[in-house]
Every structure is written in structure tokens, then in C-alpha cells.
C-alpha positions in Angstrom: 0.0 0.0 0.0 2.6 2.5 0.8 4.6 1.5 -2.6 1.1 2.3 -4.3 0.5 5.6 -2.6 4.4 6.8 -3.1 3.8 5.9 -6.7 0.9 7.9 -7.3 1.9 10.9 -5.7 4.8 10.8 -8.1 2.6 10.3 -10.7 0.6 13.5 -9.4 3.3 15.8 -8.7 5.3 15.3 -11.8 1.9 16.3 -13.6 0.8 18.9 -10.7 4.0 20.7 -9.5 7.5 20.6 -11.7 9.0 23.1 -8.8 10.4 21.9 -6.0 9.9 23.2 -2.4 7.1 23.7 -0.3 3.7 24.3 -1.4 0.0 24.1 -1.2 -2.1 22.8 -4.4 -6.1 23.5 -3.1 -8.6 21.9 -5.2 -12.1 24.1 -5.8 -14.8 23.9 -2.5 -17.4 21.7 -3.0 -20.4 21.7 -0.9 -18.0 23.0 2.2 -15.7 20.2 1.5 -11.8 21.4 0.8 -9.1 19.1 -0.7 -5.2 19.9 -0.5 -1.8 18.4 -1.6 0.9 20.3 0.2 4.5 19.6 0.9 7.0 20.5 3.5 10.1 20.4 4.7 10.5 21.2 8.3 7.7 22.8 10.7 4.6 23.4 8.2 2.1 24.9 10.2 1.8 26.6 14.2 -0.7 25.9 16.4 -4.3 26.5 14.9 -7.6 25.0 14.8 -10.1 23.7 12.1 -13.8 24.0 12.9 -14.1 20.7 10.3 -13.0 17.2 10.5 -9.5 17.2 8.9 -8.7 14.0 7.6 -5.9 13.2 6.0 -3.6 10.5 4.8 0.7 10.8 4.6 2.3 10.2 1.7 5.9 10.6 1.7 8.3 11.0 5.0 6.9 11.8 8.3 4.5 13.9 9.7 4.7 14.9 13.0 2.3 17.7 15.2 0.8 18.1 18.8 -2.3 17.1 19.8 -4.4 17.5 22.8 -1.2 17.2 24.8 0.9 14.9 23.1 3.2 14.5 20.1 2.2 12.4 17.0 3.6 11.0 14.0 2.1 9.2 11.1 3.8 7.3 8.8 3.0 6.8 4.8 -0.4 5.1 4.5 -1.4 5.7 7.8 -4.8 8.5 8.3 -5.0 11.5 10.8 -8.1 12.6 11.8 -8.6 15.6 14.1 -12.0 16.6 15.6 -13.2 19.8 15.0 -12.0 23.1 16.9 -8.7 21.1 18.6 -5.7 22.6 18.5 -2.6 21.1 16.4 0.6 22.4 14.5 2.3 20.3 12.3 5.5 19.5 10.1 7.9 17.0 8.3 9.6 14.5 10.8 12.8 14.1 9.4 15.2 15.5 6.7 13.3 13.3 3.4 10.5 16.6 3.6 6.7 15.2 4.2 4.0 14.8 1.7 0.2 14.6 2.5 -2.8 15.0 1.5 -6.2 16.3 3.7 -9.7 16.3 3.7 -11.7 19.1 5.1 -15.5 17.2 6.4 -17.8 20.0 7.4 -19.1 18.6 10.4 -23.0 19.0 9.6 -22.5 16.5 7.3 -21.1 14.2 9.2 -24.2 15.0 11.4 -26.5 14.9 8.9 -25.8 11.3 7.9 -25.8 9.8 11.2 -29.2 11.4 12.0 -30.4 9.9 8.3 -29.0 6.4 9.5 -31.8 6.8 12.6 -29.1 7.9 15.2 -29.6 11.1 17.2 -25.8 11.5 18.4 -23.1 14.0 19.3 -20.1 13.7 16.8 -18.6 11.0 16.6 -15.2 11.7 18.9 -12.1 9.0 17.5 -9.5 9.3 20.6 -6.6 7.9 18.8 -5.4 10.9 16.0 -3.0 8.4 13.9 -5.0 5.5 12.1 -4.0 2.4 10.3 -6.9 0.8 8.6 -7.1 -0.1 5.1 -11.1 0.5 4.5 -10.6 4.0 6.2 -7.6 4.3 3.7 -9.9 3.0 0.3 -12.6 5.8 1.5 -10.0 8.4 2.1 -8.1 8.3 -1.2 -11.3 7.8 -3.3 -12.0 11.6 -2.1 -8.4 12.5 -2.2 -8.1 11.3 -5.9 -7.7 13.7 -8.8 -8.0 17.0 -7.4 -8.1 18.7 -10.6 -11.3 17.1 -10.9 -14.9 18.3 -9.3 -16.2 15.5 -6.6 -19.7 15.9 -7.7 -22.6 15.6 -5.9 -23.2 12.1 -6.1 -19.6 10.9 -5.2 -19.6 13.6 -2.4 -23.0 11.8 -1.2 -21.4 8.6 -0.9 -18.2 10.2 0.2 -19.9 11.4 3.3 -21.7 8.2 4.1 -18.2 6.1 3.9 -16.2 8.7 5.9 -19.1 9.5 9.0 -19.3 4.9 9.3 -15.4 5.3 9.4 -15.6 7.7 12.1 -18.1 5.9 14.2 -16.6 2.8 14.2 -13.3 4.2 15.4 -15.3 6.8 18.0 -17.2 3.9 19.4 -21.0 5.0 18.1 -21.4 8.8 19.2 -22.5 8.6 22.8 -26.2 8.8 22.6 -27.6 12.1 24.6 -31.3 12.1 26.1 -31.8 15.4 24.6 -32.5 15.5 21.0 -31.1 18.3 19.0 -33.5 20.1 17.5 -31.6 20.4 14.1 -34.1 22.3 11.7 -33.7 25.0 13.5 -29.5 24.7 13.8 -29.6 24.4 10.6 -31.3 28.0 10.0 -29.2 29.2 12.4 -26.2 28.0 10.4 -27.7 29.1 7.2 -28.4 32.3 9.0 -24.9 33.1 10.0 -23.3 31.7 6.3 -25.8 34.1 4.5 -24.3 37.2 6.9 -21.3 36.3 7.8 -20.0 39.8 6.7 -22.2 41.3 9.1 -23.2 41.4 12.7 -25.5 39.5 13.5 -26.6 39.3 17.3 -27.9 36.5 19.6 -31.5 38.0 19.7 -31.5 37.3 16.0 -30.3 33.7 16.2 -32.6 33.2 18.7 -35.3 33.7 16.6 -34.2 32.0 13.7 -33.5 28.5 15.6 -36.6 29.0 17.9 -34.1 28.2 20.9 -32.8 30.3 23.9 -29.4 31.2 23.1 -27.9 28.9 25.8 -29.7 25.6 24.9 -28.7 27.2 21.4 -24.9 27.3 22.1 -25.1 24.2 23.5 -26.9 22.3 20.6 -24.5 24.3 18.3 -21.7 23.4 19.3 -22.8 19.4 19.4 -23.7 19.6 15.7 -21.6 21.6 14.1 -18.2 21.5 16.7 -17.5 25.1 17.2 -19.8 27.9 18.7 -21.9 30.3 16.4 -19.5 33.0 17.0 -16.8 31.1 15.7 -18.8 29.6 12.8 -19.5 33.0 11.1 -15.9 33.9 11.9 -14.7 30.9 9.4 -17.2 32.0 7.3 -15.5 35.6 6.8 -12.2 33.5 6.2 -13.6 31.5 3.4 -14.6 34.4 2.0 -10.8 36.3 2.4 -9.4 33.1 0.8 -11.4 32.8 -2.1 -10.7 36.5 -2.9 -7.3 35.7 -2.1 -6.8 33.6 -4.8 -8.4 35.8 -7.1 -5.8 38.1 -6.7 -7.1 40.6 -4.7 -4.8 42.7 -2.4 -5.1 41.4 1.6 -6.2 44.4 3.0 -9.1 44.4 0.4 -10.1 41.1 1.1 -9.7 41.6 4.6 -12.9 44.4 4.7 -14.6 42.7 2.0 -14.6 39.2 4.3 -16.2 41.2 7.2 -12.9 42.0 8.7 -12.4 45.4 10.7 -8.9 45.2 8.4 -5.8 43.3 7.3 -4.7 42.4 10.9 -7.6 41.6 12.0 -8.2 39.0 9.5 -4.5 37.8 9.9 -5.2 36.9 13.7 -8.1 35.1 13.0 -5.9 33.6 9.8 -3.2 31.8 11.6 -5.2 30.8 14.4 -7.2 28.8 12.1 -4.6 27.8 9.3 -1.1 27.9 11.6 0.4 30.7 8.5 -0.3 34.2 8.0 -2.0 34.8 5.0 0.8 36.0 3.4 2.9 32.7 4.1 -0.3 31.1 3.0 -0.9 33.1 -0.7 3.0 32.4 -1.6 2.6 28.8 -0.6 -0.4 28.4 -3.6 1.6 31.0 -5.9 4.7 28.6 -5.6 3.0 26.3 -8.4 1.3 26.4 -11.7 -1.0 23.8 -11.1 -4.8 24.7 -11.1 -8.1 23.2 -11.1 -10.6 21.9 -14.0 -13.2 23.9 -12.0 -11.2 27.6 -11.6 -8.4 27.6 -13.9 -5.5 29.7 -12.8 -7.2 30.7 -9.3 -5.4 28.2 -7.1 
């Protein structure tokens, strides 16, 4: 398996990447889901958190990081997966340089399909960060596979499904709570926040939109989705300062378009949740020529 993997990153960077060094190659969002294929050499990223499931699966070398307390390191063909909203850094191991490639799960969906299986749950929590498990692995790389290529709606579906039973079995079944969520109305208050997320929006107005009080509201928020509404809109404003970004416009501008009060301002909230400023962050994609089917010449 690892002589596979090795071989078809090869494959992908001779077609992807012809310069060497570190970089980022992001394939286009899909449905909240992000792909990447980066490369390091030496400390890649400070501490910072997601508010997704990041999933991913090394490559080449070793990659090592810190994670609720302790070190890690994963080895080629082995997974990571890091719950939502914990804090981690990360890096090659050794001199040979890491290669990896990760998978961004919004964590709605992964709530969405265990409520359609007939299980009202928390997220699934899996203790151990560093995986070995070859059906994991087969689910894993059928997402990771051709980033220059969309995912599409009905691979994503079944993406999803195989990821959230992976992440079950390895979190024991989501601890079943007596209290149901009452997700119609998280959902409108996700919707809610995605739709103004370059506003303000207050707690009065959530409130009203999920039809909770906002402390049963916080509460059920942060079971479904993994981080708090707050900090939801806030990686909404970030999405938005990538993607314009990559376009090409200048930081400070897509700082105040995002939502941002300005450029440092966004770059706090920046490295916190990507480890890089996003200066580090727009060389790292501008080190390559690669770009995807979907938004050619924008990664």
C-alpha cells in the first residue's frame, strides 16, 4: 500500500508541481468540503484549529504535530483525523521533507448522515489521531483522488456516508444524549450566519431563527456543528478572504470585504485557524502552476 500511494503521488506531482519546495495545491470547494496536496520540509504549520474534521492520509516522510497534549507522527499510508475546533501544528519528521494530503468534512455532514442512519448523536469523537486501517484508507483516497477534478454531488453523497461509518466505528458510536437536537432549527441558524457572515448578527437574532434560547442554542450548536456560532461566522468571513485571495485581490481588500475590521484583524483570525499568515499562505499556492478543472488559474 505504501509502494502504491508513493507511486501515485509521483505520478501526481510530476503532472501537478515541476518546482520543487514547499507548497499548497487546493482543489475548488465543494459543498463546504476542501481538498489539499501540500509539501514541507520542516515545521509546516503553528498551532491552529479547524472548525471541520480534517482527515488526512501521509504520503511521503513523516509527519509529525501536537495534539491535545501529546506528540504524533504518522507514517506513509497511515490516516489523521482531528476533531473539529482542537488545536494542532504540524511538520515534516525528518530531513526526506513530508508529503500529505487532507480532507476538510464539514461537520454538519457528518451530522447529517448519522441522523439519516436513525441515530440522534453527538459527533462522533475518535481518541486515537493516527489510524491504520485499510477500509478508512480505500474511502480516504477515493476523495483524495484527482483534485483537478470536481467530486460531484453524487460521489460527495457517498463520500460522506463512507467517511461518518469510518468515524463511528473508530469513535465507538457517538454517545447517545437524552436530549435531541433540534436540528431544523441549527440548521437556520447555520444558514443564517453563512448568509451574513459579513455582518453582525446578534444573539437575539439567532434566537429567533433556531426557535431556541441562546444557551440551549450554544449548546446544541456546538454538538452539531463542533464550534460555537461565533466562531462559525468567523470561518465563514475566512472562506470568503481566501477565495478572494486567490483571485488576486490585495489582503487588506479582502480583509474588509470578508467582514474584517482590516488586514490584521483577519490575519489573527488567519493563523489561528490555518497555523500561516496569510501572506505565508498566498505564496505557498503562488509557488506552483498547477490549477483546477473547475477555476483555472485561481489556485
Amino acid at each position: 500500500m505504501e509502494r502504491t500511494l508513493a507511486a501515485e503521488d509521483q505520478v501526481d506531482l510530476e503532472r501537478l508541481c515541476k518546482r520543487p519546495g514547499d507548497r499548497i495545491l487546493m482543489a475548488a470547494e465543494e459543498g463546504g468540503i476542501e481538498r489539499i496536496d501540500a509539501r514541507f520540509s520542516g515545521k509546516g504549520y503553528a498551532p491552529h484549529r479547524h472548525d471541520t474534521y480534517a482527515l488526512g492520509l501521509t504520503v511521503r516522510g513523516v509527519q509529525t504535530f501536537h495534539y491535545r497534549g501529546a506528540a504524533r507522527a504518522s507514517l506513509p499510508g497511515q490516516i489523521i483525523v482531528l476533531h473539529p475546533d482542537e488545536l494542532h501544528d504540524g511538520g515534516a519528521g525528518t530531513d526526506e521533507g513530508l508529503s500529505y494530503r487532507m480532507l476538510y468534512l464539514p461537520p454538519e455532514d457528518v451530522a447529517e448522515a448519522t441522523l439519516s442512519a436513525g441515530q440522534a448523536s453527538e459527533l462522533p469523537f475518535v481518541s486515537t489521531p493516527v489510524i491504520s486501517d485499510p477500509e478508512f484508507q480505500l474511502a480516504l483516497r477515493e476523495g483524495l483522488s484527482d483534485l483537478d477534478e470536481p467530486i460531484g454531488s453524487l460521489r460527495r453523497d457517498s463520500l460522506i456516508a463512507a467517511l461518518t461509518q469510518c468515524l463511528q466505528r473508530h469513535g465507538g458510536r457517538a454517545r447517545l444524549r437524552k436530549s435531541v437536537l433540534h436540528w431544523p432549527g441549527l440548521q437556520r441558524c447555520a444558514e443564517h450566519l453563512r448568509e451574513n457572515a459579513v455582518g453582525s448578527v446578534q444573539s437575539e437574532e439567532l434566537e429567533t431563527v433556531a426557535e431556541l434560547d441562546r444557551f440551549t442554542l450554544a449548546r446544541q450548536f456546538k454538538r452539531a456543528f463542533g464550534t460555537s456560532p461565533h466562531r462559525y461566522q468567523v470561518m465563514r468571513r475566512l472562506e470568503r478572504a481566501r477565495a478572494g485571495i486567490r483571485s488576486g485581490v490585495p489582503l487588506a481588500s479582502a480583509a474588509v470585504d470578508a467582514g474584517f475590521a482590516d488586514q490584521a484583524h483577519m490575519s489573527r483570525h488567519f493563523k489561528r485557524t490555518y497555523g500561516m499568515t496569510p501572506g505565508h499562505w498566498q505564496r505557498l499556492l503562488h509557488s506552483t502552476d498547477w490549477h483546477t478543472k473547475s477555476d483555472r488559474g485561481c489556485s
